[in-house]
C-alpha positions as CSV (number, residue, x, y, z in Angstrom):
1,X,45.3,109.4,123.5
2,X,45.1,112.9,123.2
3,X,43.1,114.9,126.2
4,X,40.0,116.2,125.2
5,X,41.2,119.9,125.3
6,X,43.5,119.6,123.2
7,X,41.5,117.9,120.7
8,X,39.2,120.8,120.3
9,X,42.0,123.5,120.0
10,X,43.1,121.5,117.0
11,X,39.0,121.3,115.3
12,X,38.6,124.9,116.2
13,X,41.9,126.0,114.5
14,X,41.5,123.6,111.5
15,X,37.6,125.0,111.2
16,X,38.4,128.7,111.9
17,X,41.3,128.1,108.9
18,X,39.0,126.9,106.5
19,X,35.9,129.1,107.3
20,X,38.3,132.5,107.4
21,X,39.6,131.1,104.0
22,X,37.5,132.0,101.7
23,X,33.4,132.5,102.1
24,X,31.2,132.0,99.1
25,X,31.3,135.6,97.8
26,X,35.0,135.2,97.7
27,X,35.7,132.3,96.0
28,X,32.8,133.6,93.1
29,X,35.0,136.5,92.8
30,X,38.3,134.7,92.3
31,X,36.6,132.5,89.9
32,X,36.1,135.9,87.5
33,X,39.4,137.2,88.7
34,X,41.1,133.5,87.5
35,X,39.1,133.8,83.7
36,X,39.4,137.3,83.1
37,X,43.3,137.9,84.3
38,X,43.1,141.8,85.1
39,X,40.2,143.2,86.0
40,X,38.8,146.3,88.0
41,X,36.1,145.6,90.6
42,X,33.2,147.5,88.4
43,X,34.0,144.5,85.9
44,X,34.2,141.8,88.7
45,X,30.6,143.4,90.0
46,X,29.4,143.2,86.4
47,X,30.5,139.5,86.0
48,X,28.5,138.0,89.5
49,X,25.1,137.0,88.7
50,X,23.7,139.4,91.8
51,X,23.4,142.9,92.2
52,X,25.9,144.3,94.6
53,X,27.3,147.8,95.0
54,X,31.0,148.4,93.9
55,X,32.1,148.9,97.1
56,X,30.8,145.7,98.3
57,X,32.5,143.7,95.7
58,X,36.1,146.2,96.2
59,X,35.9,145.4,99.7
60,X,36.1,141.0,98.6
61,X,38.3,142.0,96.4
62,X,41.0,143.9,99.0
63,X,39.8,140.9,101.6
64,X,41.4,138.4,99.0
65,X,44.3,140.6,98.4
66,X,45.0,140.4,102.5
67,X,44.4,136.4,102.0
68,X,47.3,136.3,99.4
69,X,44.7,135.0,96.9
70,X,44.9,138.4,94.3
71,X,47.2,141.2,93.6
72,X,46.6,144.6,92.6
73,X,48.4,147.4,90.2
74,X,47.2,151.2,89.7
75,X,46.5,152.0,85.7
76,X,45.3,155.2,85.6
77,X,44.1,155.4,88.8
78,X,41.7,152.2,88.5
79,X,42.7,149.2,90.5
80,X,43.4,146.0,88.1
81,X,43.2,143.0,90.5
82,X,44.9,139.6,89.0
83,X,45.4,136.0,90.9
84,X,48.6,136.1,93.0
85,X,49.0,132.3,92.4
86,X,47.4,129.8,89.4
87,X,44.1,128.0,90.2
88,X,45.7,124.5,90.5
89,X,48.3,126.1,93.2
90,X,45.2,127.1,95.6
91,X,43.6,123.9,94.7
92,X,46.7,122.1,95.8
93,X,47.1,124.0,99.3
94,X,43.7,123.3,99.9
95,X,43.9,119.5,99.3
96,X,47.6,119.6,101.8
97,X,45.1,121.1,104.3
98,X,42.6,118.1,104.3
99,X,45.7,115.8,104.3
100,X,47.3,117.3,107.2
101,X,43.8,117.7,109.0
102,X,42.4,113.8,108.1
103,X,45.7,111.4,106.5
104,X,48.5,113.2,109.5
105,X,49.9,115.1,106.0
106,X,50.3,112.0,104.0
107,X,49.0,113.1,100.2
108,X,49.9,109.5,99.6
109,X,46.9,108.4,101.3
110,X,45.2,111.1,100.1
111,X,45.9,109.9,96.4
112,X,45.2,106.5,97.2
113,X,41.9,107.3,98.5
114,X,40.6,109.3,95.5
115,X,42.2,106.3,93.2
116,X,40.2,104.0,95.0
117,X,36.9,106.0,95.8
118,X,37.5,106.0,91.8
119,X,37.7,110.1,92.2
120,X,40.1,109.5,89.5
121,X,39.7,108.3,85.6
122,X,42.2,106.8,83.2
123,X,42.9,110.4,81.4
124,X,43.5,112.0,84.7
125,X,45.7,109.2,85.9
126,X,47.6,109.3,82.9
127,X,48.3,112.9,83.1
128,X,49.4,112.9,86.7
129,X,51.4,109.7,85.4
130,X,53.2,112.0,82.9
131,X,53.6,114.7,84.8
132,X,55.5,112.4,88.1
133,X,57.5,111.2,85.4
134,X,58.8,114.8,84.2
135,X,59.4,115.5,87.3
136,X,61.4,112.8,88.3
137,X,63.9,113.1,85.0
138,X,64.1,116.9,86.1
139,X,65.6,115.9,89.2
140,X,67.5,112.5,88.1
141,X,65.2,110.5,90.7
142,X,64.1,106.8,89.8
């Protein structure tokens, strides 16, 4: 059994990881960022369904850049932010996180889980069925 100390480190580094992710402002803005491809913060301000100043909403937007979570290129001096990595890719280091934190890193168990809590249904079994299976004859694995 673990001591008690060392127990908390691990909750406080596991919660301070997840709550210095991303806040709820954030992940709004990478939503627009994720449907509109490139976009300048006066568009990404326009987009959120409250009224914030531009500076407040470049400021996310340069937050998320430090987090890896957007990129940025200069057009005519104007900032064009884009996602630095596909929605599914974030989606899928997010979901290793809770395996790591609550399964010891098994995304078996993790799998299993959401099969059995019937997180899953047939279409999106099939299509992780397909996909494991492209995989496997990319590598030559049985």
């Amino acid at each position: 059994m673990l001591p008690r100390v060392a127990v908390r480190v691990v909750a406080y580094d596991f919660m301070r990881e997840i709550s210095a992710d991303l806040g709820e402002l954030e992940r709004q803005v990478l939503q627009i960022v994720w449907r509109a491809g490139d976009v300048t913060a006066d568009q990404v301000r326009e987009a959120l369904n409250r009224p914030l100043k531009e500076s407040t909403v470049r400021t996310v937007l340069t937050r998320l850049e430090r987090k890896g979570y957007v990129t940025h290129t200069v057009r005519q001096r104007t900032f064009l932010y884009r996602a630095a990595k596909p929605r599914g890719q974030v989606a899928a280091r997010a979901v290793k996180r809770i395996a790591d934190w609550f399964c010891n890193g098994s995304l078996d168990e993790v799998l299993v889980g959401m099969v059995e809590a019937k997180l899953l249904n047939p279409r999106d079994l099939q299509r992780i069925s397909e996909k494991v299976a492209r995989e496997k004859s990319k590598t030559g694995s049985k």
